[in-house]
Steps between C-alpha positions, in 0.01 A plus 500: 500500500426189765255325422436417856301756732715676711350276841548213316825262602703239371568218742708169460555210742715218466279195665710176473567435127266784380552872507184650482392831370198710529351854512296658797335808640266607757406355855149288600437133392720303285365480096783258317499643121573182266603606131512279198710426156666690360507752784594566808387681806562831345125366300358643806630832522210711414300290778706568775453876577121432459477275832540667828432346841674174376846388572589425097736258369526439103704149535740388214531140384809333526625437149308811373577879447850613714489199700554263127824373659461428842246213413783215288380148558209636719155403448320811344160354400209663633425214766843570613515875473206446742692327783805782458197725567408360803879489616613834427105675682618238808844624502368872521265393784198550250266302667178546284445708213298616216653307194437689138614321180516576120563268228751199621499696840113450551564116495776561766236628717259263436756220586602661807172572605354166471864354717503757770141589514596691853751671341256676220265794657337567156553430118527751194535353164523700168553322192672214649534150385288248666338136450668407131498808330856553480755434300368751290592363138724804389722307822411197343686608173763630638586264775507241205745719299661557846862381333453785239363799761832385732717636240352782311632904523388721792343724165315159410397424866432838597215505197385130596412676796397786429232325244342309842501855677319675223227213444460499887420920522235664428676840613765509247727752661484232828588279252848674389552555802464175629753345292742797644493388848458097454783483252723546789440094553621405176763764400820286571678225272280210690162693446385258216610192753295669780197590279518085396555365868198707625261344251611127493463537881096600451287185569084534497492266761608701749180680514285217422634319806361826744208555282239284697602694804405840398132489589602383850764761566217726660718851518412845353563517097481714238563455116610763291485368109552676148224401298686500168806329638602207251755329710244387841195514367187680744267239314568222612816536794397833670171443516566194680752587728208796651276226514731241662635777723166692586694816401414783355572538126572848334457460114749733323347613157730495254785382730738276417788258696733742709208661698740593788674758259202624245255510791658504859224705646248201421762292657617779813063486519501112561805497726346765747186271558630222528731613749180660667359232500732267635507701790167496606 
């Protein structure tokens, strides 16, 4: 079975060094969908269907999920991944849009935000890193062993993994089948190298530099948080990003880090207002 909808669709673009890929469906205003680690833009397929009257597009990082290899000797830290945002929505003529981000991706939207502040109609975080809250010290440990986790079994990998995904679900049969889809990323003979490269390339300051900026960005928000998440905390980090924002902020009892795939109707809910809302 897929485990895309049937009107959702695959795209890829080669733009100069980079080909990009991404997901879309519908027609209406732009909303760029930014996933996180370890996953991919497949994180937001329960989201999708749940959004109409919006022209949807689940971006996927370069050095991340299919696109792993398209990204050697490019930049792939979140500032950067922020600036191949901005060049792959100008190379589709996307002149403004409604950016959503989860995880690593919520920084990406934050970063572009605060650069292109006419290119960003409205903002919808969930569970995303922000300010210095990231790298989460599970990361930490294994960025440090990073020469060990280069060369271990797919088997060993796979339940490296798979550990994260549990202790990030609080829906466990999301959680199995989260690890289905977003093995996809790391089931080759490089996917120890690729899990490595994407967290020595994570650098806190890359979200402090923005974070003064926030308050002033002045377009429609909404924040969408698991309460019970252990990886970005609600107390302190999503609290203050609603604040800093003047968003909205949807406490999920009980809910833990990958929101977009325990929860997407919370998340569908904030999307549709915030795209209302930006087009007031």
């Amino acid at each position: 079975m897929s485990v895309l909808a049937a009107d959702v669709h695959e795209h890829r673009r080669t733009i100069g060094e980079l080909e990009h890929r991404w997901l879309e469906r519908g027609d209406g205003p732009p909303v760029v969908l930014v996933h996180g680690i370890p996953t991919s833009p497949e994180l937001w397929r329960h989201v999708l269907p749940l959004v109409d009257d919006a022209r949807l597009l689940a971006w996927e990082m370069p050095g991340y999920g299919r696109s792993w290899q398209v990204a050697a000797g490019v930049d792939i830290s979140v500032g950067a991944q922020a600036e191949h945002l901005l060049v792959w929505m100008r190379e589709l003529g996307i002149e403004r849009a409604v950016m959503a981000g989860h995880d690593l991706g919520g920084g990406v939207a934050q970063i572009a935000a605060v650069r292109a502040r006419d290119r960003c109609a409205g903002l919808v975080l969930t569970n995303a890193i922000s300010y210095d809250s990231w790298p989460i010290p599970e990361v930490k440990v294994l960025r440090t062993a990073g020469a060990v986790v280069e060369r271990l079994p797919a088997v060993l990998l796979r339940a490296q993994l798979g550990l994260l995904t549990r202790m990030g679900h609080d829906d466990v049969d999301r959680a199995r089948d989260s690890l289905e889809v977003h093995w996809a990323g790391y089931d080759h003979p490089g996917g120890g190298q690729t899990l490595v490269r994407q967290m020595r390339s994570l650098d806190p300051g890359d979200t402090q530099a923005v974070a003064p900026a926030l308050s002033s960005l002045g377009v429609p928000a909404a924040v969408v948080w698991g309460a019970a998440d252990r990886f970005q905390k609600l107390d302190p980090y999503g609290r203050r990003l609603a604040r800093d924002l003047g968003a909205s902020l949807d406490e999920i009892d009980g809910g833990k880090h990958f929101t977009p795939e325990d929860h997407p109707r919370r998340v569908a809910a904030a999307i549709d207002r915030v795209v209302a809302d930006a087009r007031a």
